[in-house]
C-alpha positions in Angstrom: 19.5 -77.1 252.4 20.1 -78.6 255.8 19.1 -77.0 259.4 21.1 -77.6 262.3 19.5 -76.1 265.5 21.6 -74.9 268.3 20.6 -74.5 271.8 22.1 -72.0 273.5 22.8 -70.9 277.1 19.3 -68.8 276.9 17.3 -71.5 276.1 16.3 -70.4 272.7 17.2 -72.6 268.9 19.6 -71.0 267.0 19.1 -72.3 262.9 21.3 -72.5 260.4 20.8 -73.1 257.4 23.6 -74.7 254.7 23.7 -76.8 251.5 25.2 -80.1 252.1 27.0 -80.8 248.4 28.8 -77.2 249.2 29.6 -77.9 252.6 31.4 -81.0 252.0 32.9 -79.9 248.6 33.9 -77.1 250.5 35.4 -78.8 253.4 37.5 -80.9 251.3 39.1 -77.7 249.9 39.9 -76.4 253.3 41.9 -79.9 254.2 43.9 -79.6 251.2 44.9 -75.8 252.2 45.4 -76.7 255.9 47.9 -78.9 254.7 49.7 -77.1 251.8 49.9 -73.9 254.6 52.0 -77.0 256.5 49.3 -77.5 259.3 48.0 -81.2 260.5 44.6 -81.6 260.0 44.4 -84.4 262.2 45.0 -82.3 265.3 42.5 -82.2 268.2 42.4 -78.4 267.2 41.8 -78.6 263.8 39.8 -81.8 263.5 36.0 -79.7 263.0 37.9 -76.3 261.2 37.0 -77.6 257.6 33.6 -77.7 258.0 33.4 -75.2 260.4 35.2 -73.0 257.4 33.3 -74.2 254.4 30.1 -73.1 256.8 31.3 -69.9 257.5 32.1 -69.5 253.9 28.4 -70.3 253.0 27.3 -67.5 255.0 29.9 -64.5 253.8 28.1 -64.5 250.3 25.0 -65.7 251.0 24.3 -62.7 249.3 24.3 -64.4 246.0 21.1 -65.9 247.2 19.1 -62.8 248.1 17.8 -60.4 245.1 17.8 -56.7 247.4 15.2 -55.5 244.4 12.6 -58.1 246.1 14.2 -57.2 249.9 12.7 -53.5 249.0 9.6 -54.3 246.9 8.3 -56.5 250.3 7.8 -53.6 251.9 7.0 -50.2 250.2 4.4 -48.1 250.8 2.7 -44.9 249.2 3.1 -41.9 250.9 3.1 -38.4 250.5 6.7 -37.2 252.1 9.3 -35.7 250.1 12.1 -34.4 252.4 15.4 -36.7 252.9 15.7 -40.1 254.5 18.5 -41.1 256.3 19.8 -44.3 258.1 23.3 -43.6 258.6 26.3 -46.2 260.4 25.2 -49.4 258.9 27.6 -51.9 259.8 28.7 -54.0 257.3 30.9 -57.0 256.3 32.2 -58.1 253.2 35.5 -59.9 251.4 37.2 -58.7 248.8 37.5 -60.2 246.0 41.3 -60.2 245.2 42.6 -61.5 248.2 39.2 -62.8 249.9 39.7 -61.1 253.4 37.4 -59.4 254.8 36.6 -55.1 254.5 34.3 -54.0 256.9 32.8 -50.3 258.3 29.9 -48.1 257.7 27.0 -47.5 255.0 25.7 -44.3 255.0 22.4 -44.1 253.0 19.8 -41.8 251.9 16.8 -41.0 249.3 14.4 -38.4 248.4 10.8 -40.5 248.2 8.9 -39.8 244.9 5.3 -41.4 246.4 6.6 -44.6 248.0 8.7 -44.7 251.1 10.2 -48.5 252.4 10.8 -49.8 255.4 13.9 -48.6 257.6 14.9 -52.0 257.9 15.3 -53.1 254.2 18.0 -50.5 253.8 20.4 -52.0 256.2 18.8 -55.7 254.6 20.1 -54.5 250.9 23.6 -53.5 252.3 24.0 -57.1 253.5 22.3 -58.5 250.5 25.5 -56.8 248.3 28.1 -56.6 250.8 28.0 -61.0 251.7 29.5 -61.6 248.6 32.9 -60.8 246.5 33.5 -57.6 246.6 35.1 -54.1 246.0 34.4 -51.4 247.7 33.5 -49.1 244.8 30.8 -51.5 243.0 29.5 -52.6 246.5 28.6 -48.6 246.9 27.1 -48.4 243.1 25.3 -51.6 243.6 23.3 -50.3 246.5 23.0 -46.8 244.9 21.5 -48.4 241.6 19.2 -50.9 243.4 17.2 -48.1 245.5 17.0 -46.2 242.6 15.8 -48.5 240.2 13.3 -50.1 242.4 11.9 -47.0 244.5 12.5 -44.4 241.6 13.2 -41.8 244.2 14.2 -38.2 243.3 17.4 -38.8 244.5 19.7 -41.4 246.1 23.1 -41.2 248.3 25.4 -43.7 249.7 28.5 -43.3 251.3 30.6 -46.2 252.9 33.6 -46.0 255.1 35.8 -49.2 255.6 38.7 -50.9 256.9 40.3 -53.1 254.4 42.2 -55.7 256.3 44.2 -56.7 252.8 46.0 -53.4 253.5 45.8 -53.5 257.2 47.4 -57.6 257.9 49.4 -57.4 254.0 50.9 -55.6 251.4 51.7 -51.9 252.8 50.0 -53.0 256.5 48.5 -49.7 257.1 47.0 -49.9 260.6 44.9 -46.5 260.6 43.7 -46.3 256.8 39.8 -46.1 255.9 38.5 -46.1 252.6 35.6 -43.6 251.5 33.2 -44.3 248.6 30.3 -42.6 247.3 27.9 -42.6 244.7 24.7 -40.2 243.8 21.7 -39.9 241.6 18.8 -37.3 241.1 18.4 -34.5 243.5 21.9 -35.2 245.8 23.8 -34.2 242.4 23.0 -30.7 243.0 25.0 -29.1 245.4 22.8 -27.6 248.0 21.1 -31.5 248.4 24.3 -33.3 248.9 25.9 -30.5 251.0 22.9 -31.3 253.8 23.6 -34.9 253.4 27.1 -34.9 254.4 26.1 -32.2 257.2 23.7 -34.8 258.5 25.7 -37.9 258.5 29.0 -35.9 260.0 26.7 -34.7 262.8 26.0 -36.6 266.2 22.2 -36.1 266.3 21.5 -39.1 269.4 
């Protein structure tokens, strides 16, 4: 992998990080589809797209690189709480995978512990782990539902996401105002009363 640092106008170095035998394989690709779209490659406003592209391409499934099971292992903890957690409106991005443009929106996710909690943080870090890759909406929310599960073995484990798919928004039926809802549940959040609180507590404006 390569770095290339970037100063910015608050002093600090941004890094990036990219594999060079991808970036220029990649690149190459994005020339040939500049020009079969009819554009010019050559342009003065084209000239860095390629790379810029294959770069940017790099980083919407980076995902592929990150196993969320070890994201959520770094940091759990034994403790003795067994009520709901919640981290509700996670922003996430992904593409999908039949027409490769981008869906993006909410995660809403919770667990029952079972002896180990994890760190707030890892939650929204497993939703990017899953979601920077090829996706559908549907196994993107079983993918996060099974990986929490399997690694914390809670009592119970809900996730809902709510997205914008722009391959119906900008294509096909070009439906400005439609959202997509998914959800998957394990354990506890199968039972009625449990699931009913969830939904109660991610609908509600509680800050």
């Amino acid at each position: 992998m390569t770095e290339r640092k970037n100063k910015t106008n608050k002093g600090y170095e941004k890094t990036d990080k990219f594999d060079p035998e991808s970036t220029g394989n990649l690149t190459v690709n994005y020339l040939d589809i500049l020009r079969h779209v009819g554009e010019i490659p050559e342009r003065e406003g084209l000239l860095k797209t390629p790379e810029r592209a294959a770069k940017a391409m790099q980083f919407l499934t980076s995902g592929y690189d990150t196993d969320p099971a070890v994201i959520l292992r770094s940091a759990m903890f034994k403790e003795d709480y067994s009520q709901m957690v919640l981290v509700k409106g996670i922003e996430l991005y992904s593409l999908c995978e039949h027409h490769m443009l981008p869906f993006f929106g909410k995660a809403h996710i919770a667990y029952i512990p079972n002896g180990h909690i994890v760190g707030l943080s890892k939650i929204p870090r497993v939703v990017d782990a899953f979601s920077r890759r090829l996706q559908v909406q549907e196994r993107l929310t079983n993918e996060i539902r099974d990986c929490i599960q399997e690694t914390l073995q809670p009592k119970g484990v809900a996730v809902v996401i709510e997205c914008a798919h722009l391959c119906m928004q900008m294509r096909g039926v070009q439906k400005q105002n439609s959202f997509t809802t998914t959800s998957a549940f394990t354990g506890t959040f199968l039972e009625d009363r449990t699931r009913s609180e969830f939904i109660r507590l991610i609908s509600a404006d509680l800050h």
